[in-house]
C-alpha positions in Angstrom: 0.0 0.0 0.0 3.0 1.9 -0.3 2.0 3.8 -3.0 -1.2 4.6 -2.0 0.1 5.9 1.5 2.4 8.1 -0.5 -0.4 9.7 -2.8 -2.7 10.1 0.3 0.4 12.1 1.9 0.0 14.4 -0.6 -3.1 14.8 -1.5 -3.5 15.6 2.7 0.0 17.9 1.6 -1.9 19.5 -1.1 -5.0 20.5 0.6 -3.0 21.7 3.8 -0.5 24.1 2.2 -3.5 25.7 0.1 -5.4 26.3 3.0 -2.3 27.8 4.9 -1.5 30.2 2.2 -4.7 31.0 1.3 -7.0 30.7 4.3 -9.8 28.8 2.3 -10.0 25.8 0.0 -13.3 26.6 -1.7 -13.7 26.0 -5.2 -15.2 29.5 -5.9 -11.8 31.2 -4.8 -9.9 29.3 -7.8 -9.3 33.2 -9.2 -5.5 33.6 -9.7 -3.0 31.6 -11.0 -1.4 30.8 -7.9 -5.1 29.1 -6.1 -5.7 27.5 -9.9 -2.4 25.7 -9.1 -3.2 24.6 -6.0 -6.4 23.4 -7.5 -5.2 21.5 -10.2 -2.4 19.7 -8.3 -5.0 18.3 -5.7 -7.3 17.4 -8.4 -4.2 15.4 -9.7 -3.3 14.1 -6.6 -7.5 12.5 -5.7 -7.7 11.4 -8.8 -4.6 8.9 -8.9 -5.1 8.6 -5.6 -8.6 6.9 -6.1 -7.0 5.0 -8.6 -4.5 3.4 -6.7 -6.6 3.5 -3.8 -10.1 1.3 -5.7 -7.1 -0.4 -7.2 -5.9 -1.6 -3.8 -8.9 -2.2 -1.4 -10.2 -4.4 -4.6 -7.3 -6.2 -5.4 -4.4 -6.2 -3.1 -7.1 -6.2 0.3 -9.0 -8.8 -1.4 -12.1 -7.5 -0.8 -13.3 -7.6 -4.7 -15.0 -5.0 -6.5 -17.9 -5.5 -4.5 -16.5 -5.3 -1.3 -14.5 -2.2 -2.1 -17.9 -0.2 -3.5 -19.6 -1.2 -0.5 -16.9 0.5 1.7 -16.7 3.6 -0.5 -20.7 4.1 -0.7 -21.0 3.6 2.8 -18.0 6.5 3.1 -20.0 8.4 1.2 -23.5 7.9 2.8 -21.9 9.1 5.8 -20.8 12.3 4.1 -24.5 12.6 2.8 -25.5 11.9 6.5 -23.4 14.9 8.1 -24.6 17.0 4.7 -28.1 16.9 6.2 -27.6 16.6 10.0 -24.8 18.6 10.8 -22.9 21.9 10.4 -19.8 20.9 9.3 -18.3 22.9 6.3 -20.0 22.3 3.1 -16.3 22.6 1.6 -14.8 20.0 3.9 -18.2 17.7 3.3 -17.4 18.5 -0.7 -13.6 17.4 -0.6 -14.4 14.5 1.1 -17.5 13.2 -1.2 -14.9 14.7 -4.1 -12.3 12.5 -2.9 -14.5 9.6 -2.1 -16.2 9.3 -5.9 -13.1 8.6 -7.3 -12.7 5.1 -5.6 -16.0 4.3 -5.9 -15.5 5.0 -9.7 -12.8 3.0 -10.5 -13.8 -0.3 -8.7 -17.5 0.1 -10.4 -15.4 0.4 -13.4 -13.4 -2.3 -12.9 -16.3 -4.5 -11.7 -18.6 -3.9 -15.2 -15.4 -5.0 -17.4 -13.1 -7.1 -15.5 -13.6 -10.8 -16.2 -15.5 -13.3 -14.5 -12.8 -15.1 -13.0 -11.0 -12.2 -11.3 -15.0 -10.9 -9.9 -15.9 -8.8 -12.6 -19.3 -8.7 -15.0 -16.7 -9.0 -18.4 -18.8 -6.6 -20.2 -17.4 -5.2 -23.1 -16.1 -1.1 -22.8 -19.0 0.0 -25.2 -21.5 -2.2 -22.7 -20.2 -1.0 -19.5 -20.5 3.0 -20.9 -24.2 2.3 -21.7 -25.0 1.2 -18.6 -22.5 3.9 -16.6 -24.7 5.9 -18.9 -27.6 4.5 -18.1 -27.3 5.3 -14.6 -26.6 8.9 -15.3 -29.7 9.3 -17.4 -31.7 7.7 -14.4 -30.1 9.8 -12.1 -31.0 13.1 -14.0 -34.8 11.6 -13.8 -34.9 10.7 -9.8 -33.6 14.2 -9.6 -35.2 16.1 -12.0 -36.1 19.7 -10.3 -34.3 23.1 -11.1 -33.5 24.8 -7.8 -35.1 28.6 -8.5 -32.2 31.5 -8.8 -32.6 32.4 -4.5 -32.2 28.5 -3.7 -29.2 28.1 -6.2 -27.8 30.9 -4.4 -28.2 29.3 -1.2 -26.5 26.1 -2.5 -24.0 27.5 -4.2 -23.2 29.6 -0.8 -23.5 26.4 1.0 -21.0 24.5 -1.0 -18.3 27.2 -1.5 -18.3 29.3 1.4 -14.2 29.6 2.9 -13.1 27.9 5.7 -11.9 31.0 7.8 -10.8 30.4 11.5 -9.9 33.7 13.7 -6.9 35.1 13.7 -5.4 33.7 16.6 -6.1 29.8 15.5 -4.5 31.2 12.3 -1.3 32.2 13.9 -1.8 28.8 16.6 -2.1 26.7 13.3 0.0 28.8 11.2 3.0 28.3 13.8 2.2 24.3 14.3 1.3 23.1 10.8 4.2 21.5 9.9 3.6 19.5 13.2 0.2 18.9 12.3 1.8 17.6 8.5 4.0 15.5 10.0 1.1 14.0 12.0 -0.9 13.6 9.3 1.8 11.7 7.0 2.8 9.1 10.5 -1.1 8.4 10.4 -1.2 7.8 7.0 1.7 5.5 7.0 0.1 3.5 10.0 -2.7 2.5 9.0 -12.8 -6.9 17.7 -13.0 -3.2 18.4 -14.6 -2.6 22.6 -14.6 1.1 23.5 -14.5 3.0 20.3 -11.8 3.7 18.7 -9.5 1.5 21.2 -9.6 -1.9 22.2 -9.3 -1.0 26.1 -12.8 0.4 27.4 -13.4 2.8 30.1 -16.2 3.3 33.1 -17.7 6.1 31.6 -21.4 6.1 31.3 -23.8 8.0 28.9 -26.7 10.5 30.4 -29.6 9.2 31.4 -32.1 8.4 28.3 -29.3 9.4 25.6 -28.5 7.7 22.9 -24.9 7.4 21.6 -24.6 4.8 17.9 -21.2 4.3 16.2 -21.2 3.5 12.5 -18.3 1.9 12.2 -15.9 -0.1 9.9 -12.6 -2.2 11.3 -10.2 -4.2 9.0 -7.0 -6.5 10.4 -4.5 -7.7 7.7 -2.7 -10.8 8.0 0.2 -12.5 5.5 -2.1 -14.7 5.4 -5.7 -13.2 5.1 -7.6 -10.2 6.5 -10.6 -9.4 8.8 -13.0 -6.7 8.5 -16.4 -5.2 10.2 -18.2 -3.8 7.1 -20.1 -2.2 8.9 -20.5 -2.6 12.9 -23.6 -0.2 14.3 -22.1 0.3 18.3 -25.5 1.1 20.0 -25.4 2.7 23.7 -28.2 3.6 25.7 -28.3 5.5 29.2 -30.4 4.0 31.4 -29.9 5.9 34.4 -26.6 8.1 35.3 -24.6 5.3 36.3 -25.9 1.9 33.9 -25.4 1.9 29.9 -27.1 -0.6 28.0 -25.0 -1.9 24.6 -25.5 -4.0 21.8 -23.5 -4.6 18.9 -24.6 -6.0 15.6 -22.1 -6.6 12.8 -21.8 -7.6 9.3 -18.1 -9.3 8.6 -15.6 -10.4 6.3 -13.1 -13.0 6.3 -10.3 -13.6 3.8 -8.0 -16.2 4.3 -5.5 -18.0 1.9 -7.5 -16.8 -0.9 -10.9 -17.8 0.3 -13.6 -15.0 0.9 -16.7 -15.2 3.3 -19.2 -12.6 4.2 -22.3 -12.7 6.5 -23.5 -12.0 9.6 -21.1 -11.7 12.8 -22.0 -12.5 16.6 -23.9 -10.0 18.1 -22.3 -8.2 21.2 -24.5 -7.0 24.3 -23.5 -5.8 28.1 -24.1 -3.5 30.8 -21.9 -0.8 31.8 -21.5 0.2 35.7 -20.1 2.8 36.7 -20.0 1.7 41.0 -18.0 4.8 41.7 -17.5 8.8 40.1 -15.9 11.1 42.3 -14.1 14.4 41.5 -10.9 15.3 44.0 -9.5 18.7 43.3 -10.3 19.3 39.7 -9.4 15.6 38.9 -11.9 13.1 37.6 -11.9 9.7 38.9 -14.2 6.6 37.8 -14.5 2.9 38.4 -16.6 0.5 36.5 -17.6 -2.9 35.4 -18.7 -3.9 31.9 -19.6 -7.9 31.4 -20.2 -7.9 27.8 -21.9 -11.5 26.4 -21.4 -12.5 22.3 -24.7 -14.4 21.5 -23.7 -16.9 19.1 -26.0 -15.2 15.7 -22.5 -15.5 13.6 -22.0 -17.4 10.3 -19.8 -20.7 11.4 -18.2 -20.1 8.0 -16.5 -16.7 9.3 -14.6 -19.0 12.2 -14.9 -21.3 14.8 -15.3 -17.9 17.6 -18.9 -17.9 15.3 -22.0 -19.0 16.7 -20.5 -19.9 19.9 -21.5 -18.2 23.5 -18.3 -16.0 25.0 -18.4 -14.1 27.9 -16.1 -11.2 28.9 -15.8 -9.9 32.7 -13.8 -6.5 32.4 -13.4 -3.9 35.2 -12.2 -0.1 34.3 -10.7 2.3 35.9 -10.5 6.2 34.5 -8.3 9.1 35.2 -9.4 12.4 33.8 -8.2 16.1 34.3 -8.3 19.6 32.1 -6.2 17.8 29.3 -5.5 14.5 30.0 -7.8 11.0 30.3 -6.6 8.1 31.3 -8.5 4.5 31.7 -7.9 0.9 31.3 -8.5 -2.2 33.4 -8.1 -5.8 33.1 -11.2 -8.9 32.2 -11.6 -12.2 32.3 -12.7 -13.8 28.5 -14.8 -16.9 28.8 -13.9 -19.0 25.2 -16.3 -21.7 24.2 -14.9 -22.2 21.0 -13.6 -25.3 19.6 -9.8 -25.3 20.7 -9.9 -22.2 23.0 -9.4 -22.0 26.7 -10.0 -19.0 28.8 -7.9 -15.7 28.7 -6.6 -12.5 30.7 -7.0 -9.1 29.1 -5.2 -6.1 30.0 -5.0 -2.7 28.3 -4.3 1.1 29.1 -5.3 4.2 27.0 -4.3 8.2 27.0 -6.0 10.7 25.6 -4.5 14.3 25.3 -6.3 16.9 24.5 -4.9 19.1 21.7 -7.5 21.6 21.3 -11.5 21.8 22.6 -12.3 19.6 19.7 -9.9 16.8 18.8 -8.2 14.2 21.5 -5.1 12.4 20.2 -3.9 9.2 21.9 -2.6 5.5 22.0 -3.1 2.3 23.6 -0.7 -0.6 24.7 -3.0 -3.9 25.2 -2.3 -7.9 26.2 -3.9 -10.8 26.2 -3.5 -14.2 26.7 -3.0 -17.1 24.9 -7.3 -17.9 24.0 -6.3 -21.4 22.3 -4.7 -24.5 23.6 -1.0 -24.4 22.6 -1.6 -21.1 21.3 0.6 -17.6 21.9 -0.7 -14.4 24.0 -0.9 -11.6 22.2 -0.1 -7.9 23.1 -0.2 -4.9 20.2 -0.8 -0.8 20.3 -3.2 1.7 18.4 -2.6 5.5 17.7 -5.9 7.3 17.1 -8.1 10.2 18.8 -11.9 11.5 18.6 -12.8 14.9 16.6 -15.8 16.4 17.4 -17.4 17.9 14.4 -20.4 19.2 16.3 -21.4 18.7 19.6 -23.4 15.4 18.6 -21.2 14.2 16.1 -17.9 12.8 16.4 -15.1 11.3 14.3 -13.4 8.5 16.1 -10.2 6.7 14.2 -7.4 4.8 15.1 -4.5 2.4 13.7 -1.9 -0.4 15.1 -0.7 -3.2 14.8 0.7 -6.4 17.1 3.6 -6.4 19.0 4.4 -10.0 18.7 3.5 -12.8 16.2 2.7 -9.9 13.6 2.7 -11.8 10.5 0.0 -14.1 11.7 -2.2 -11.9 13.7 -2.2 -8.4 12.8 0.1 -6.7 10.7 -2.1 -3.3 10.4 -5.2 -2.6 11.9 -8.0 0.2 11.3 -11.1 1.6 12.2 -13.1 5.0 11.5 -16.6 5.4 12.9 -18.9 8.1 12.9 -20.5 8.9 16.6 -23.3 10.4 16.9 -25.2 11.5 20.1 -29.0 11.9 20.5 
């Protein structure tokens, strides 16, 4: 994926130097030579980009053409979804669906003409235009209505209003972007979720009757294979101050030595604690428990962990003050699998947070061995939460193991939507 990190870097380059010299990245302020060069390089840049990138998640991933539209659509639906229940920046929300398209593209591409054998319909270039043509026509008709001169106003002030910030996040940004690059270019070169978007899980309980659903998607790559949560809806529900209901329905994919399997995952429900919340001298402190049960609704194809009952005893413990948060614990997995035996978990997270609306981190996690002559396992994740609005949230992260890597996880993702009702 090499090359695909590489074009990502700069594409992320691209975007990040036009918006420092220029304070906006709106298409309508593509007046001067110098902003119509900045234009047409990141145009350039997304377009190979979702080349290489369809390219990749269809081929070299192994999820097929399918697999990779599925991924990108959903990417997109969740664009559409912040596009009608959010504020965020209509020229963010536009580079983003801008950037997504060409993916999605070349993998539908690739899917009408490809041959059979390699996943592909095998239509022939004039066939596949018709019906990409086809689609557009159809399009046109589902969507047939003229917005009036005041609404196309509206829209077009929607879609290209500037990103300004104040002058004194300029000059904070201004002074720290080529941090923030370098950040961006380790992230991009990095790339059974519990407490989004770490592994370890904390105490922390939602407000009474509010609602908190991740829309999620995970992937682990192998030598051998991959694994991936395409998607996982995380639902949480506050029941009173101090007891969170969860339940966690998922939709999987396996690929192992050249074999693909989708369908339906175990479904994950618990009930969150929280036994003690106290606050000592501007410092935040939380204990918890958080027995979580995986009813066995999975496929048997996916693995032998499928259809089979496991039970998971955690207890957290949470640290907060002004900047900092700080939780992890240590649980007690019940296997029933065929081969497994009964394992130890433990895991610690930190949080820092950079500005009121983004919290960067990492986690360092063990756990032993869960099969019978098997290894334990131990492995880390960088990642954070952005809050785009006060009920929506971005939540990423990526690691990897930190032993037997070739055979358990060489690189691990996941990005999720959070929102908050």
């Amino acid at each position: 994926m090499g090359g695909t990190e590489l074009l990502s870097a700069l594409l992320a380059s691209s975007l990040l130097i036009w918006y420092c010299a220029e304070g906006s990245i709106a298409v309508n302020t593509v007046r001067s030579p110098k902003v119509e060069m900045f234009y047409w390089v990141t145009i350039m840049f997304s377009q190979t980009l979702g080349t290489a990138l369809g390219d990749w998640t269809a081929d070299t991933a192994g999820l097929g053409y399918d697999g990779a539209a599925e991924i990108f659509g959903s990417l997109l639906l969740l664009v559409v979804l912040a596009y009608n229940r959010t504020n965020i920046s209509r020229v963010i929300l536009f580079w983003a669906a801008f950037v997504l398209t060409r993916p999605l593209g070349a993998v539908l591409g690739d899917y009408l003409d490809k041959p059979i054998a390699h996943g592909g319909l095998e239509l022939s270039c004039y066939t596949a235009s018709e019906v990409l043509l086809a689609l557009i026509v159809i399009g046109f008709l589902i969507f047939p209505g003229k917005a009036s001169q005041k609404n196309a106003l509206v829209i077009r002030e929607q879609y290209t209003k500037p990103l300004y910030i104040s002058h004194d996040r300029k000059q904070m940004f201004d002074k720290n972007r080529k941090k923030l690059l370098l950040f961006l270019m380790v992230l991009l070169s990095d790339a059974a979720f519990a407490g989004p978007p770490f592994v370890t899980d904390d105490p922390e309980t939602l407000e009474k009757n509010a609602w908190e659903v991740n829309y999620a998607v995970s992937k682990t790559w192998r030598d051998s294979g991959a694994s991936a949560a395409i998607p996982s809806i995380d639902i949480n529900y506050g029941l009173t101050p101090d007891i969170q209901l969860h339940a966690q329905p998922r939709y999987s994919y396996e690929y192992e030595s050249g074999s693909k399997i989708f369908g339906f995952d175990n479904t994950e429900v618990g009930v969150k604690y929280r036994f003690s919340d106290q606050n000592i001298q501007n410092q935040h402190i939380m204990l918890g428990i958080y027995p979580m049960l995986q009813l066995p609704s999975g496929n048997k194809k996916l693995g032998d962990t499928r259809g089979k009952t496991q039970l998971f005893l955690p207890i957290w413990a949470q640290f907060d003050t002004e900047k900092w948060n700080v939780y992890g614990g240590t649980g007690y997995r019940i296997n029933q699998s065929l081969n497994s035996k009964n394992s130890w978990f433990l895991g610690l997270t930190t949080l820092y947070k950079v500005h009121e609306d983004l919290r960067l981190g990492g986690e360092i996690y063990s756990e032993s061995a869960t099969e019978h002559q098997g290894n334990s396992g131990s492995g880390f994740n960088l990642g954070g939460i952005y809050n785009m609005t006060p009920d929506y949230h971005l939540l990423f992260s990526f690691g990897q193991a930190l032993n037997n890597v070739p055979s358990t996880n060489r690189l691990s993702g996941f990005l999720a939507l959070q929102v908050v009702y």
